[in-house]
ROFI-992804 format. One line per 8 residues: their letters; for each residue x, y, z of N, C-alpha, C. Coordinates in Angstrom, 2 decimals, padded with zeros to 5 digits. Layout:
BEGIN
a) X/Y/Z/X/Y/Z/X/Y/Z; ...
# end
This chain:
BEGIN
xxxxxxxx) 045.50/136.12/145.49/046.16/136.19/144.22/045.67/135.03/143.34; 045.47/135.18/141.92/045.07/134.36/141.38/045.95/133.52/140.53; 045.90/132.14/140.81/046.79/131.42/139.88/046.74/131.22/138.51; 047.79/131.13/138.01/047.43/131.45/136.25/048.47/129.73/136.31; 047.04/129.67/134.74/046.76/128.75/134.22/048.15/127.63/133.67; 047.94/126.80/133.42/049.67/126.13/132.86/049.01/125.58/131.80; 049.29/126.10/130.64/048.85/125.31/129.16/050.36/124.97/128.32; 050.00/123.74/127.71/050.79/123.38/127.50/050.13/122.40/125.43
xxxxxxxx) 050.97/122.38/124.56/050.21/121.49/123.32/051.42/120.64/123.39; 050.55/119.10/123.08/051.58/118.12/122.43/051.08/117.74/121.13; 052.40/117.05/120.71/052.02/116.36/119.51/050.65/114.71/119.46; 050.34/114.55/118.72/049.58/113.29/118.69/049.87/112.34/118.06; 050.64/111.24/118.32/051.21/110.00/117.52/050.39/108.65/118.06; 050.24/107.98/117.33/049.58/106.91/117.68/049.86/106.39/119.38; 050.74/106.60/120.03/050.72/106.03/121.15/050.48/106.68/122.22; 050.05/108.09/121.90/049.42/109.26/122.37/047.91/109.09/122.50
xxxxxxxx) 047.49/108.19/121.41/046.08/108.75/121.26/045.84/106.96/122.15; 046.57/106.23/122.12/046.37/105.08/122.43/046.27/105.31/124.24; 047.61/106.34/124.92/047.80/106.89/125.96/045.89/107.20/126.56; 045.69/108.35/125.63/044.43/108.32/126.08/042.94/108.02/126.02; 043.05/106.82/125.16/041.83/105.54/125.29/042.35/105.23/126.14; 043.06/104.70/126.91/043.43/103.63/127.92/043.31/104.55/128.89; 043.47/105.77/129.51/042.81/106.74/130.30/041.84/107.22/130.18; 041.11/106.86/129.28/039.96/107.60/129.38/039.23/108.74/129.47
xxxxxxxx) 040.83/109.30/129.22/040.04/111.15/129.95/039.79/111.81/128.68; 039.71/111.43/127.85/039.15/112.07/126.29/038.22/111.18/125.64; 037.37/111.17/125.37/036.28/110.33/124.49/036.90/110.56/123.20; 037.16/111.07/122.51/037.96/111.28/121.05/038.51/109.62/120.83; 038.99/109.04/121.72/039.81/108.07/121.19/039.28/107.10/122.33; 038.82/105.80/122.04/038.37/104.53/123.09/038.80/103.57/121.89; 038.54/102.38/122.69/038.64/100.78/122.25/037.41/100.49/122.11; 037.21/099.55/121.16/036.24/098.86/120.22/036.45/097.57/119.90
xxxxxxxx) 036.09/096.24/119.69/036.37/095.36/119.52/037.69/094.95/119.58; 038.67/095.50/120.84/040.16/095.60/120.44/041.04/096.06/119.38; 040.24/096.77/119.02/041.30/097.96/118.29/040.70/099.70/118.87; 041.67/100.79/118.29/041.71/101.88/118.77/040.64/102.49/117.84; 040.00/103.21/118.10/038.91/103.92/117.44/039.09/105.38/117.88; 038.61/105.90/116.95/038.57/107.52/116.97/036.87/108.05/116.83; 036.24/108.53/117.66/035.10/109.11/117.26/034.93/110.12/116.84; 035.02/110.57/115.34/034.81/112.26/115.54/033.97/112.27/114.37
xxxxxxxx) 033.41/112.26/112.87/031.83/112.69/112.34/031.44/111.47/112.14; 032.31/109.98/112.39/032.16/108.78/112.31/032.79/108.22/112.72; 032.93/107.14/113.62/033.11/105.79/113.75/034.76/105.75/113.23; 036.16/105.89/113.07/037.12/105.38/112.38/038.17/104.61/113.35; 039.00/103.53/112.60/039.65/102.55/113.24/041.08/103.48/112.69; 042.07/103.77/114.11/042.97/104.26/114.16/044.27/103.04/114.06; 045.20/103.25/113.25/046.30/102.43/112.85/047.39/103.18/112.62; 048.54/102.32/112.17/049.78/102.72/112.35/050.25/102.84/110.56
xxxxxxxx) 050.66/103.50/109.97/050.97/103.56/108.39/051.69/102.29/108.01; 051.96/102.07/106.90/052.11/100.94/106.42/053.71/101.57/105.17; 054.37/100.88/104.76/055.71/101.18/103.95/054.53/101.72/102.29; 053.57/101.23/102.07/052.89/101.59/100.99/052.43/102.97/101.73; 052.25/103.45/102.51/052.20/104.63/103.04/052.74/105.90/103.07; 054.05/105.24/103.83/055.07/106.26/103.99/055.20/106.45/102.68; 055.56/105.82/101.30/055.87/106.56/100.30/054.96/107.39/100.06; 053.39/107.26/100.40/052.78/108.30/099.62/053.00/109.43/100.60
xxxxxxxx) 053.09/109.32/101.89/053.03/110.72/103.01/054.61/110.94/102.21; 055.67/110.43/101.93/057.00/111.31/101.27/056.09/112.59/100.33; 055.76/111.68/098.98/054.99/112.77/097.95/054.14/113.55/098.50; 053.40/113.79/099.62/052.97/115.08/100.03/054.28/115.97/100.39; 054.60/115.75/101.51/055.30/116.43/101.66/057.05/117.25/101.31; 056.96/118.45/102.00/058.20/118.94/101.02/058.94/119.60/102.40; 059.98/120.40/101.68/060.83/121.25/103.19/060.10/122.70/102.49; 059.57/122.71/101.91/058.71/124.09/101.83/057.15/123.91/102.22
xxxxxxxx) 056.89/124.27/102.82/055.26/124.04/103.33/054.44/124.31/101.70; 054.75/125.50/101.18/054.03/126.04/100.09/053.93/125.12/098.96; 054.97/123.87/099.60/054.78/123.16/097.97/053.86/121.90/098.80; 053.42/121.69/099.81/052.71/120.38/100.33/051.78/120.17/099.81; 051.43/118.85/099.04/050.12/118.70/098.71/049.54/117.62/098.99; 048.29/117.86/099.62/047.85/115.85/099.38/047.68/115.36/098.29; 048.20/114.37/098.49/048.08/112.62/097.75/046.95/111.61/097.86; 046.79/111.21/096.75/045.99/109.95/096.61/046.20/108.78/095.90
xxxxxxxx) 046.05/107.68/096.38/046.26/106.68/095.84/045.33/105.17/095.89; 045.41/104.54/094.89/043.75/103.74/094.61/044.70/102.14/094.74; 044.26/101.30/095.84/045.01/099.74/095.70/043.43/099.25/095.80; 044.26/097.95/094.84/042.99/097.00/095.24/043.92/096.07/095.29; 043.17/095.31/096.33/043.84/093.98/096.90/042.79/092.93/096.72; 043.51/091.89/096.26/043.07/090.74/095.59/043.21/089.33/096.90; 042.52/088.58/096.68/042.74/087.17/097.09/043.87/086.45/096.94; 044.73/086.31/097.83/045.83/085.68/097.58/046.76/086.72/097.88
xxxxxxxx) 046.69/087.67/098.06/047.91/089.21/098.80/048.61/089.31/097.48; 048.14/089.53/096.60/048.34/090.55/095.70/047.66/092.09/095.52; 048.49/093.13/095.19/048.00/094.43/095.48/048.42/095.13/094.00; 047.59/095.92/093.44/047.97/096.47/092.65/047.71/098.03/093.20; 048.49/099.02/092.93/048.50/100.11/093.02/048.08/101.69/091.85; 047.57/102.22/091.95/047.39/103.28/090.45/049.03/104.17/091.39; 049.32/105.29/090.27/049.82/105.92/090.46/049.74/106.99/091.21; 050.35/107.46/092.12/050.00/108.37/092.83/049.64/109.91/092.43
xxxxxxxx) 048.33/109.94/092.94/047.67/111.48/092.54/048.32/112.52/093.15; 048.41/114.17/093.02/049.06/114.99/094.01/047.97/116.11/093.37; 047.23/116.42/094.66/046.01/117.14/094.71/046.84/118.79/094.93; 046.04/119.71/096.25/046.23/120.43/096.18/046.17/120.60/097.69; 046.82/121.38/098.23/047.21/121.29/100.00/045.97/120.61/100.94; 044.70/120.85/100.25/043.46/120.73/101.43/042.38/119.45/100.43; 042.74/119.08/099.28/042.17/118.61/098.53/042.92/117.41/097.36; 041.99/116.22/097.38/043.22/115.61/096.17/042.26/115.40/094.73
xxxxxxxx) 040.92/114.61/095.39/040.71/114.10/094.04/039.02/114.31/093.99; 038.15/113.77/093.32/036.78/113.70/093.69/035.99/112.43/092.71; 035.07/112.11/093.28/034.32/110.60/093.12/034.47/109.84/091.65; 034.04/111.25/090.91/033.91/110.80/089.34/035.54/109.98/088.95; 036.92/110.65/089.47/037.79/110.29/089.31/038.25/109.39/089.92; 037.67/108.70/091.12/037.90/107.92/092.02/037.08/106.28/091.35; 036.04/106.75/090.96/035.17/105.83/090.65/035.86/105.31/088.70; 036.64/106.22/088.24/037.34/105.49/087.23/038.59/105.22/087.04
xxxxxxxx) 039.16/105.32/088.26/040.26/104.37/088.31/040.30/103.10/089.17; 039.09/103.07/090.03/038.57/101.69/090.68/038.24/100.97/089.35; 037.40/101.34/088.97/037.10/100.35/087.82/038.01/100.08/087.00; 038.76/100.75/086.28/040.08/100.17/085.44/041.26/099.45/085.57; 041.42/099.68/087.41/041.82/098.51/088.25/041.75/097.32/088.04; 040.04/097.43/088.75/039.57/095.95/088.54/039.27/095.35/087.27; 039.18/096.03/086.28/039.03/095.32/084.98/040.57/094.51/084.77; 041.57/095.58/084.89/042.50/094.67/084.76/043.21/093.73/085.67
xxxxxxxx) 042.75/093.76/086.93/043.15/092.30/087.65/042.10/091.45/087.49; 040.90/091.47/087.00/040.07/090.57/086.28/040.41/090.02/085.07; 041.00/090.73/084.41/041.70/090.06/082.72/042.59/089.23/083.11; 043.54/089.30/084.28/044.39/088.47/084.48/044.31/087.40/085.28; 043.01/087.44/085.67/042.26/086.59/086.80/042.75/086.43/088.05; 042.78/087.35/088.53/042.40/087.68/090.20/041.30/088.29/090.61; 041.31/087.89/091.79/039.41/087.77/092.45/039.96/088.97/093.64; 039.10/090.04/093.48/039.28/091.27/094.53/038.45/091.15/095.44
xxxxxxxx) 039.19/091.12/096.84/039.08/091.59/097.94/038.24/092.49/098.37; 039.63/093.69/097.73/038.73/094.93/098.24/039.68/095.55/097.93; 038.77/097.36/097.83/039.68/098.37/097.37/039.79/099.59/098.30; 041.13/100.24/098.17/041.61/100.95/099.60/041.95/102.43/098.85; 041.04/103.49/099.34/041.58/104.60/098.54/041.98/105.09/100.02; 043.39/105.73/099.58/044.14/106.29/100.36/044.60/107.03/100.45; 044.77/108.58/100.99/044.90/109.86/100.64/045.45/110.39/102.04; 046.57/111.24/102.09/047.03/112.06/102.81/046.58/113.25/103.80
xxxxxxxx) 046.63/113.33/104.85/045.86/115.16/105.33/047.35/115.27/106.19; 047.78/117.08/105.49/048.61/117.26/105.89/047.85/118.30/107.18; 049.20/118.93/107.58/049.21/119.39/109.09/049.18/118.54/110.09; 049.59/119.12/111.56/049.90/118.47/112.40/048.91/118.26/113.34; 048.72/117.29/114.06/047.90/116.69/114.88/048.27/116.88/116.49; 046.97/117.57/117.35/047.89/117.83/118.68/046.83/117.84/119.65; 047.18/117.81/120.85/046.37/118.20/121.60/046.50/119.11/122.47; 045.64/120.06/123.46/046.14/121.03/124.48/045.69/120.67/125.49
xxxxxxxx) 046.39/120.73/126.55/046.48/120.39/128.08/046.48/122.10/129.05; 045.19/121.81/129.96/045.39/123.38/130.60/045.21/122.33/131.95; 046.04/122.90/133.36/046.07/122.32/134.59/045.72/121.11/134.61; 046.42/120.23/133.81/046.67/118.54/133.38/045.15/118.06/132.92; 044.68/118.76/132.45/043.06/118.19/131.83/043.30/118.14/130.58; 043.37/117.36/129.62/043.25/117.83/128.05/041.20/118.63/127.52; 041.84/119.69/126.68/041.00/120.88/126.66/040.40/120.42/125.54; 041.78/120.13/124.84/041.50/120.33/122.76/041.94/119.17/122.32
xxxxxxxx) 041.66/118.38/121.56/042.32/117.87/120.74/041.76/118.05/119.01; 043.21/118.20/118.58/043.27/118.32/117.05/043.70/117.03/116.41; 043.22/116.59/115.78/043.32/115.58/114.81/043.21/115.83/113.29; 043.30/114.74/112.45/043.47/114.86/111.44/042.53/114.10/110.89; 041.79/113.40/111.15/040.56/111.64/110.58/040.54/112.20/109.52; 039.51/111.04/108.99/038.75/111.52/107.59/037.27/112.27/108.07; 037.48/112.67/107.41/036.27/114.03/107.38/034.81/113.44/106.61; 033.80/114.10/106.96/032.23/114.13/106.63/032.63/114.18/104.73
xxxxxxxx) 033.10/115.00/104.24/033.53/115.07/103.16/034.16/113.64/102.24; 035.04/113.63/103.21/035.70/111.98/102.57/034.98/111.19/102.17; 034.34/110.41/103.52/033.09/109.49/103.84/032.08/109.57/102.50; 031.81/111.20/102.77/030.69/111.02/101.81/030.83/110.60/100.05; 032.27/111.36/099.80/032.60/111.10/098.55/032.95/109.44/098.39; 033.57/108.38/099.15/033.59/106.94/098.67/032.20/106.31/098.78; 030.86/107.31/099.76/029.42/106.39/100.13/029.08/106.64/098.26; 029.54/107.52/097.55/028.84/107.56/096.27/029.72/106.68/095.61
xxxxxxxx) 031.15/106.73/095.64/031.71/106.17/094.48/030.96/104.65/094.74; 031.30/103.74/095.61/030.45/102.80/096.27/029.42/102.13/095.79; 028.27/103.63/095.19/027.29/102.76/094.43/027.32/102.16/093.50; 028.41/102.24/092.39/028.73/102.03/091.24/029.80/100.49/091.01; 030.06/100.22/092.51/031.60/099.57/092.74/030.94/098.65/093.58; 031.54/097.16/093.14/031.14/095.98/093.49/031.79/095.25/094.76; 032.66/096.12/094.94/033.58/095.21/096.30/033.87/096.24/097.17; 033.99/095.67/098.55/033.85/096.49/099.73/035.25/097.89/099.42
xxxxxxxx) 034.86/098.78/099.74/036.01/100.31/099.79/036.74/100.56/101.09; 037.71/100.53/101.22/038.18/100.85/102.65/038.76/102.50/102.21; 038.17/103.87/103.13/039.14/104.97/102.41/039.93/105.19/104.10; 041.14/105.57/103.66/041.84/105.58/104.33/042.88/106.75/104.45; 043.34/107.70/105.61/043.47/109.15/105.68/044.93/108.87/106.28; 045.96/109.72/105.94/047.39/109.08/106.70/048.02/110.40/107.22; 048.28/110.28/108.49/048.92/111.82/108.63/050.45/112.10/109.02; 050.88/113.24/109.04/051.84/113.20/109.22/052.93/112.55/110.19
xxxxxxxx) 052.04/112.39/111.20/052.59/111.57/112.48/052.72/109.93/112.68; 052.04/109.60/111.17/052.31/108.62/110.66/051.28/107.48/110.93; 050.20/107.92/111.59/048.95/107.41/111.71/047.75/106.86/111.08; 047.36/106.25/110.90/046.19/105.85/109.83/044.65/106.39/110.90; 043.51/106.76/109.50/042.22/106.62/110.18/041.28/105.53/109.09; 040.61/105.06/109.04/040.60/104.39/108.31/038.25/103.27/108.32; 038.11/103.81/107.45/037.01/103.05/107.35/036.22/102.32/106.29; 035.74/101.28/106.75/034.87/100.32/105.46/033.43/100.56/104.83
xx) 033.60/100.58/103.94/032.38/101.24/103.48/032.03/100.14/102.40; 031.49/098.84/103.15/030.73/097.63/102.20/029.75/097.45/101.58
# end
């Protein structure tokens, strides 16, 4: 007689994915210079959301799925831990913003924490991916994992804004489970 299979999906929260770097039994997620890394079309440093966060993951989401949209939002952080923020963008379920628009509100940023004389750091575009993050387990092996990172797409849209923009870009992807992915693009 043949035994049938035991599948099972969990959710993926940061201490899940941390669960399995430290086991090892998924390459998706290892350690890197002591922090958690995610490998999937690049290189990203996995983190925990931040209170400037959670407000923007609120504005995505809704109790109607049909109204969810991603969010974007442009900080630049200055020398001395000052942060200025733009207002938060609200894209469209799978999509928020694109370079040309990204690349002129970086700059109008920094023009104006330059008028007031602060010296920037660096700037953090930060944008939402909704849906849920999981993985599947068949006879205690994980099979699948679903995630949420930033995508080939992302990446590529801050490698352009970038050329135009004088201080290092961090873009940064937040998901529902309250996770950060997150990379520098200097």
């Amino acid at each position: 007689m043949k035994r049938r299979s035991e599948i099972y999906t969990l959710p993926i929260d940061f201490e899940m994915a941390y669960t399995l770097a430290d086991s090892g039994e998924w390459e998706g997620f290892d350690f890197k210079d002591g922090k958690l890394i995610h490998r999937g079309v690049t290189e990203q440093i996995v983190g925990v959301i931040n209170e400037l966060d959670e407000k923007l993951l609120a504005k995505s989401l809704s109790v109607f799925k049909f109204l969810e949209k991603e969010c974007m939002q442009v900080r630049v952080k200055c020398v001395g831990g000052d942060i200025f923020c733009s207002k938060i963008i609200r894209g469209s379920r799978n999509t928020v913003s694109n370079a040309q628009e990204i690349k002129q509100i970086i700059s109008a940023m920094a023009h104006d924490a330059k008028k007031i004389g602060r010296e920037i750091l660096l700037v953090e575009v930060v944008h939402t991916h909704l849906g849920r993050q999981s993985l599947t387990v068949c006879d205690g092996k994980v099979v699948k994992l679903e995630t949420h990172a930033l995508s080939q797409n992302d990446i590529k849209c801050i490698e352009k804004v970038k050329e135009f923009i004088d201080f290092p870009i961090k873009i940064k992807a937040i998901t529902q489970e309250k996770m950060s992915y997150y990379k520098l693009v200097a």
